[in-house]
C-alpha positions in Angstrom: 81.8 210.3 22.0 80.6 212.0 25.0 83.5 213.2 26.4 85.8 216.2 24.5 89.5 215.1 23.2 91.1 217.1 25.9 89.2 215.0 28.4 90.1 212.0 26.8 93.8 212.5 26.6 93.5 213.6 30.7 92.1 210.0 31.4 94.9 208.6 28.6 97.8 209.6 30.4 96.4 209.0 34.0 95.8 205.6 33.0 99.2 205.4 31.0 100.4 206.2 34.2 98.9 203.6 36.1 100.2 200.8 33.7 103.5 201.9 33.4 106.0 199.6 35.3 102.9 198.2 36.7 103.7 194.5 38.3 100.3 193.3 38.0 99.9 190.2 36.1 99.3 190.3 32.3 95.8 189.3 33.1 94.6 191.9 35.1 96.4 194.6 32.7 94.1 192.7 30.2 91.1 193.4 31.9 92.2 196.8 32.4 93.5 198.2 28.9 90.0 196.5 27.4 87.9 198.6 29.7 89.6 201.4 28.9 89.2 200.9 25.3 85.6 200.5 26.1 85.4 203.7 28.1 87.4 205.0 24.9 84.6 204.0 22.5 81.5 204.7 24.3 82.4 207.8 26.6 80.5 208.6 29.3 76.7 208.3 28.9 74.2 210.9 27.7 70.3 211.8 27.8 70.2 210.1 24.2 70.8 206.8 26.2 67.2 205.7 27.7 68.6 204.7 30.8 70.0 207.8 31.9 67.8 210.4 29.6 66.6 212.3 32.8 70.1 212.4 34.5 72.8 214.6 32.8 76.0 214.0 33.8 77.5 216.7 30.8 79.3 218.6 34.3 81.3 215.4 35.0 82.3 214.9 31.6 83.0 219.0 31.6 85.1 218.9 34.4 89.0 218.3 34.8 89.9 215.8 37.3 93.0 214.7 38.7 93.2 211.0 39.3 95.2 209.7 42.3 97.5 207.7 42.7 99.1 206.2 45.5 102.3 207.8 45.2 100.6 211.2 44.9 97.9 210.3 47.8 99.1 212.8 50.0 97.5 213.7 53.5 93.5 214.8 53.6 92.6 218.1 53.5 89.9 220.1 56.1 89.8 219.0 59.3 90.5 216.0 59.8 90.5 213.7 63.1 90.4 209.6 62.9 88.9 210.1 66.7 86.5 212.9 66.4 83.5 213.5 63.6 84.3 211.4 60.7 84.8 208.5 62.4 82.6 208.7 65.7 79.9 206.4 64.2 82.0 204.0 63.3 81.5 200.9 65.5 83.9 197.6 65.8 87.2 199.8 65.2 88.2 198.7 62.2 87.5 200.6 58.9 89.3 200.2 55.0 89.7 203.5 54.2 89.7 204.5 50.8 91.2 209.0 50.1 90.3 209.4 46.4 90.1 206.3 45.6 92.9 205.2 47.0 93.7 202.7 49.5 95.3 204.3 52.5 96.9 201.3 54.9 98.2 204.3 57.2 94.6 205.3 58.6 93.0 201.5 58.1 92.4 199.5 61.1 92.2 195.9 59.2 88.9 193.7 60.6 89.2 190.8 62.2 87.1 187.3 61.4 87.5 188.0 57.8 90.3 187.9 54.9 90.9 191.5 53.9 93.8 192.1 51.8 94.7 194.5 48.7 94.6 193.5 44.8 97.7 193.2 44.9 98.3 190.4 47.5 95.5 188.2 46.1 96.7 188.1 42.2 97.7 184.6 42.8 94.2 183.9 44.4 92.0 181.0 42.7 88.4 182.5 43.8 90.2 186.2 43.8 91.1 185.8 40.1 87.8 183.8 39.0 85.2 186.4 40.4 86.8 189.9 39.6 85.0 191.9 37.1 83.0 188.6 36.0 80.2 190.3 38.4 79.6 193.5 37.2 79.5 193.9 33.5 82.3 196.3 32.9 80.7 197.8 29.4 77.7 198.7 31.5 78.3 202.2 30.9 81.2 204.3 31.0 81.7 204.8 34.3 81.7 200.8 34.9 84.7 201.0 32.1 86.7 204.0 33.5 86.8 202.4 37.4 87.7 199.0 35.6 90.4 200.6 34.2 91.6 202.1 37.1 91.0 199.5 39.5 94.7 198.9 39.7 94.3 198.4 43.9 91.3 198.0 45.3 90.0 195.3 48.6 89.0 191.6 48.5 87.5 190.8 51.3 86.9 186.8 51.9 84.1 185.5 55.1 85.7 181.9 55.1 83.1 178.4 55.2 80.7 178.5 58.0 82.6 181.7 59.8 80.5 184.3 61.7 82.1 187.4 61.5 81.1 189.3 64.6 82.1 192.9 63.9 80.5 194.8 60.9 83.3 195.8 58.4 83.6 199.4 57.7 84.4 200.5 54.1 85.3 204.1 54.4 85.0 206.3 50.7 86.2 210.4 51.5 86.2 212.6 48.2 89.3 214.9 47.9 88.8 217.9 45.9 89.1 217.9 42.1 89.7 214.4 42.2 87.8 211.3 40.7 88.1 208.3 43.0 87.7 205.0 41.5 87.3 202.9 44.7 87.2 199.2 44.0 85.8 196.3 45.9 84.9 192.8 45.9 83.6 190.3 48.2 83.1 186.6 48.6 80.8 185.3 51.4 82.2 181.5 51.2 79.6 178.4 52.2 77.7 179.3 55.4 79.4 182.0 56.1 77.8 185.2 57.7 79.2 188.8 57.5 78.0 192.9 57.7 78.9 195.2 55.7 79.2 199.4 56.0 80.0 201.4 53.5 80.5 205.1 54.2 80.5 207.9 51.6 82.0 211.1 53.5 83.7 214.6 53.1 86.5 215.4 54.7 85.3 219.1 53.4 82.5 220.9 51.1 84.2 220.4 47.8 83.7 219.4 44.6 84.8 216.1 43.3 83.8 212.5 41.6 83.0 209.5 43.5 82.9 206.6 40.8 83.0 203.0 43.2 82.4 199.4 41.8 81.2 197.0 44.6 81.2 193.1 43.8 79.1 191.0 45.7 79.4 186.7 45.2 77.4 184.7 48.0 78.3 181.1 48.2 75.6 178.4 49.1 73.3 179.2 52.3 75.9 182.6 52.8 74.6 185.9 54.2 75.7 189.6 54.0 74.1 192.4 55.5 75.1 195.4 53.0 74.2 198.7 53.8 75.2 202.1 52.0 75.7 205.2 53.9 75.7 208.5 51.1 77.1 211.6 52.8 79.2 213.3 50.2 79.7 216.8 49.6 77.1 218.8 48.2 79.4 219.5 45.9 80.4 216.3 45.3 79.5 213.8 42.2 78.5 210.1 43.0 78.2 207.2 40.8 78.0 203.6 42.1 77.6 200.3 41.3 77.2 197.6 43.0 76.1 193.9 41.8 75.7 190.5 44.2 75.0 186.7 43.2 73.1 184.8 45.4 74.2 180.9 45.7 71.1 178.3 46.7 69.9 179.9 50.0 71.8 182.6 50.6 70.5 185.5 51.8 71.7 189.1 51.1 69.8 192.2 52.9 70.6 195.5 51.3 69.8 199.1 52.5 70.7 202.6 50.6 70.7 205.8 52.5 71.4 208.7 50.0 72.0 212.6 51.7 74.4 214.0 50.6 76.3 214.7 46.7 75.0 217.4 44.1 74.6 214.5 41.9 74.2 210.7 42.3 73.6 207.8 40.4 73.5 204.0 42.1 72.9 201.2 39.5 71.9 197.7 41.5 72.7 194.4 40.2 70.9 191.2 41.7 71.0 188.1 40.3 70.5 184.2 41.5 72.8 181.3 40.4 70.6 178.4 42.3 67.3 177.9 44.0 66.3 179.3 47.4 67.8 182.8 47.5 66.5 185.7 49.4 67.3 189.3 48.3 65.7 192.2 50.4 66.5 195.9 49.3 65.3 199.1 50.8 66.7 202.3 50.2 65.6 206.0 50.9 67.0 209.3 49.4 66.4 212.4 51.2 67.3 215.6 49.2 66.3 219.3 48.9 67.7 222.9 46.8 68.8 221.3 43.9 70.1 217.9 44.6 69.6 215.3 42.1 69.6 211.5 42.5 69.2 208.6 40.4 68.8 205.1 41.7 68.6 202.5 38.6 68.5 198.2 39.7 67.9 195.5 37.7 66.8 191.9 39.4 67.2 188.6 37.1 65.2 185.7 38.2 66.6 183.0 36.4 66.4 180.3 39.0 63.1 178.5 40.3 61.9 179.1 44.2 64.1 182.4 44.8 62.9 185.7 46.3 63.4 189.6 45.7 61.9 192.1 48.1 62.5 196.0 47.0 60.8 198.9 48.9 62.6 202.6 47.9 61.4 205.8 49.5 62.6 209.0 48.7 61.6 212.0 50.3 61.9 215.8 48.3 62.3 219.8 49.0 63.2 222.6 47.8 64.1 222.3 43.5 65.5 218.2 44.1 64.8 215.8 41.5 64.2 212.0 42.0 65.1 209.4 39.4 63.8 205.4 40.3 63.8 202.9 37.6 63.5 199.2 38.8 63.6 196.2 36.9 62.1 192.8 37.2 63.1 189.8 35.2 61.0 186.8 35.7 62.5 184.4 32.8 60.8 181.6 31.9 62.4 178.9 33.9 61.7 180.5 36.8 58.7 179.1 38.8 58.1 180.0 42.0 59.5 183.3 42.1 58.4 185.7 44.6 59.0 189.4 43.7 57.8 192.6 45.4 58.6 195.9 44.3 57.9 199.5 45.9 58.6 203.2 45.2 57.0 205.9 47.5 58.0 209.5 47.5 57.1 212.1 49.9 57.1 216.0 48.1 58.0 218.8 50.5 57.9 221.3 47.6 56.2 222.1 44.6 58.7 222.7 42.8 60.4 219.4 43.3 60.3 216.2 40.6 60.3 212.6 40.7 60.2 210.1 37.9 59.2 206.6 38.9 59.1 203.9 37.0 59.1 200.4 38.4 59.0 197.6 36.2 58.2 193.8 35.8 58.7 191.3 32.6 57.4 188.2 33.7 57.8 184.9 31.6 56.2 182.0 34.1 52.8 182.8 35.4 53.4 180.2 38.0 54.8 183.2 40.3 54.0 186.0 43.1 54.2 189.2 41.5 53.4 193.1 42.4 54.6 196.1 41.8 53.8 199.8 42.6 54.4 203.5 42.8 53.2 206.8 44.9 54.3 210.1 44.3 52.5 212.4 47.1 52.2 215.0 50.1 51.7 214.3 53.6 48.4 212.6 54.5 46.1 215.3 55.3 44.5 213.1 57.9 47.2 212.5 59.7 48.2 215.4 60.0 44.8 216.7 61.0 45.1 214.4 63.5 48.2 216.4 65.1 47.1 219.4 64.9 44.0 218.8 66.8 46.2 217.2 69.6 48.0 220.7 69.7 51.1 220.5 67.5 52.5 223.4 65.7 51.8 222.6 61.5 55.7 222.9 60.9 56.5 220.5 64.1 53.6 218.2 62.9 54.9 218.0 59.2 58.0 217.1 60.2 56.9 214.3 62.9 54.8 213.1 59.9 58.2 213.1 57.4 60.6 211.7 59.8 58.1 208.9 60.5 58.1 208.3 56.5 62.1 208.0 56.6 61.9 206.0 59.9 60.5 202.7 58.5 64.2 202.5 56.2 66.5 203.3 58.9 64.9 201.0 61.3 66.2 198.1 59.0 69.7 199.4 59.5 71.2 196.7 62.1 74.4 198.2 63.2 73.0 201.2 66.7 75.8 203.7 66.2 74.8 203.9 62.7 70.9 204.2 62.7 71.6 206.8 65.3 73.8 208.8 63.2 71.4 208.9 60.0 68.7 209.6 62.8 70.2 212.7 63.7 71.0 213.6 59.7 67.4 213.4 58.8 65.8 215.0 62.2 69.1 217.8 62.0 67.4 217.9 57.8 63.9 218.8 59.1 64.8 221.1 61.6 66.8 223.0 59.1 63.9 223.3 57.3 61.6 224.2 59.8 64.6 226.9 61.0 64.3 228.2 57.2 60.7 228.4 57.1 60.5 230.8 60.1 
C-alpha cells in the first residue's frame, strides 16, 4: 500500500458517506464499492511503478483532504464574480460548473443544442448506463479507482444524430482549498453529430488542493468533437486527469492540452478506434517554471485498419520545472493502413530545468505510415541572431522567439475568447520573466 492507514480510513468514511442512503441504483453502487476496493488494494501509485517512476506523488498521498459533498458544498472562497475574471473568457454563456468536485446547478448556465443532465437523471438511460466506466479502465491506477468511487454525480452530456451544436460547451473545474475534487464526466457524440468542448481548470484562489477528473469520450459513426483542455490551477494546487475517447468509423476527434498552472500535474490520454476511418489529432503544450512539475502520459491503440493518429506535444521550461512525456503507439497486427505521427519538442529556458521524453511505437503490420520523434533544446541561435541584428533587445528577442514556439499549439485552439486568453497567459509568462531578469 501506498497510502498510510490514517489516510485510508479518511477516504473510508468519506466514501461510507457517500453510499449511505444513497438512491442510486444497485448497479452504479456496484461499480462504485469495486473501485474502491481496487483503490483499497493498490493505493495510490509510486516511483516503483514504471509508469510514474519520475513523478512522485508521496505529497498527495501525505496530505489530508476533505472530500465534498453536495450537502457540504458551501459557497467559493476568494473573490469570486460569475461576471468578472473567472468567467470573462467564457464564450456562448453557458458553463457546468463543477466547486470541488461537485456539481453546482446554482452557478451553471445549462447549454443549449445538446442533452446535459446529472448522473442522477440518466440512471435509467440505455447508452448512459452502457458507456459509463466501460471507457476508461477504472484499475488504471489509483486515482482512476478513487474518482470511480466517488463519482456519485457527475454530467452526461448527449450531441443527438446528425445535430450541430453551435455553441462550445464550457466544463468549468475550481479547486477549493484542502479539498480533493473528483469531477466526473462523460460524453456521447451520437451518428453525425458535431459538438466543442472546453474544459477549464481554475482557482478561485492560490491554495492548495487535489484536482482528480475522469473524462469519457464515445464518438458514434462519422461524429466529431473538438476537445480542448484549459490547465490554470493553483500553483498550489495538485492535478490528475484522465481522459479516454473511442472513435466510431469516421469520426473525428481533435484534441488540444494547455497545461499552466498546478504545482503538480499528471494527464493520462486514452485513444482508441472501434471501426475503420477514424481521425484523432492531439496537440498539447505545457509551459512551466520555479518548480512546477508536469507529467503528460497517452496511449493510442490502433486496432482497426485505415484509421489515423496525429500527436504533436510541446513543452516549454524555466527556472527548476520538470517535464515528463511518455507516448505510446500500438500498431496491432490487423491494422493496415494505419497512419501514425508522433512529436515531442521542448524548449529549455534554464539550465537547471529537466525533461524526460520518451515517445514510443510497437508496430505489428508493416503495411503502415509510421514516425516518431523527440527534441530537447534552447532557442535557435540563428534565429535569434537574426533579431538581434534587426535591433532587438536579447531578452525581447528570446521571448518573440518562445512565444512563437507556444504560438503554433494555441493557434489550433478554435474558440477566439479562449486563444486570446492563453495568449495573454503565456505573453503575461514571458514578461514576468523578462521583469525578473532585470
Amino acid at each position: 500500500m501506498s497510502m498510510s492507514a490514517g489516510k485510508e480510513t479518511v477516504f473510508n468514511a468519506a466514501f461510507e458517506k457517500s453510499i449511505a442512503g444513497s438512491e442510486q441504483p444497485g448497479w452504479l453502487i456496484e461499480i462504485r464499492r469495486k473501485a474502491f476496493g481496487s483503490f483499497v488494494e493498490a493505493g495510490l501509485p509510486t516511483v516503483r511503478n514504471e509508469e510514474w517512476k519520475y513523478t512522485n506523488v508521496s505529497p498527495i498521498s501525505a496530505a489530508s483532504w476533505q472530500v465534498l459533498t453536495a450537502e457540504d458544498a458551501g459557497p467559493v472562497s476568494g473573490d469570486f464574480d460569475l461576471t468578472k475574471g473567472i468567467f470573462e473568457e467564457i464564450e456562448g454563456g453557458n458553463r457546468i460548473v463543477f466547486v470541488g468536485g461537485i456539481f453546482r446547478e446554482d452557478l451553471s448556465r445549462m447549454p443549449e443544442g445538446v442533452s446535459a443532465s446529472q448522473f442522477s437523471e440518466a440512471y435509467d438511460d440505455e447508452k448512459f448506463r452502457s458507456k459509463f466506466s466501460t471507457i476508461v479502465d477504472t484499475e488504471l491506477n489509483g486515482f482512476t479507482a478513487l474518482n470511480t468511487a466517488f463519482s456519485g454525480e457527475g454530467i452526461f452530456l448527449r450531441a443527438g444524430k446528425d445535430t450541430k451544436v453551435d455553441q462550445a460547451i464550457n466544463l468549468v473545474f475550481i479547486g477549493v482549498v484542502g479539498s480533493a475534487g473528483f469531477p466526473r464526466v462523460l460524453y456521447i457524440g451520437e451518428t453525425g453529430s458535431e459538438a466543442e468542448i472546453v474544459e477549464h481548470y481554475l482557482r478561485a484562489e492560490e491554495s492548495e488542493y487535489l484536482t482528480n477528473a475522469v473524462v469519457e469520450i464515445s464518438l458514434a459513426d462519422e461524429a466529431r468533437l473538438s476537445h480542448t483542455r484549459v490547465q490554470r490551477e493553483s500553483h498550489s494546487a495538485y492535478h490528475v486527469v484522465t481522459s479516454q475517447a473511442e472513435l466510431g468509423r469516421g469520426s473525428v476527434y481533435d484534441n488540444t492540452n494547455i497545461h499552466l498552472g498546478s504545482k503538480l500535474s499528471r494527464h493520462d490520454l486514452g485513444m482508441g478506434f472501434n471501426a475503420e476511418g477514424g481521425e484523432g489529432w492531439i496537440d498539447g503544450l505545457y509551459l512551466v517554471d520555479d518548480e512546477q512539475h508536469t507529467d503528460t502520459h497517452s496511449r493510442i491503440d490502433h486496432r482497426i485498419p485505415n484509421c489515423v493518429s496525429h500527436q504533436t506535444y510541446k513543452g516549454i521550461l524555466d527556472g527548476k520545472s520538470r517535464a515528463v512525456f511518455n507516448g505510446k503507439v500500438f500498431v496491432h497486427e490487423k491494422a493496415r493502413g494505419t497512419d501514425a505521427y508522433q512529436s515531442n519538442k521542448n524548449l529549455l529556458l534554464s539550465n537547471d530545468a529537466r525533461v524526460d521524453t520518451k515517445p514510443q511505437l510497437e508496430i505489428f503490420n508493416d503495411d503502415v505510415k509510421c514516425a516518431h520523434g523527440a527534441t530537447v533544446g534552447q532557442l535557435e541561435e540563428e534565429e535569434l541572431f537574426y533579431l538581434l541584428s534587426r535591433g532587438l533587445p536579447e531578452d525581447l528577442a528570446r521571448n518573440l522567439l518562445t512565444y512563437g514556439f507556444a504560438e503554433e499549439v494555441i493557434e489550433k485552439i478554435k474558440v477566439p475568447s479562449i486563444k486570446k486568453a492563453l495568449d495573454e497567459a503565456v505573453l503575461s509568462r514571458l514578461h514576468s520573466r523578462l521583469d525578473t531578469a532585470e
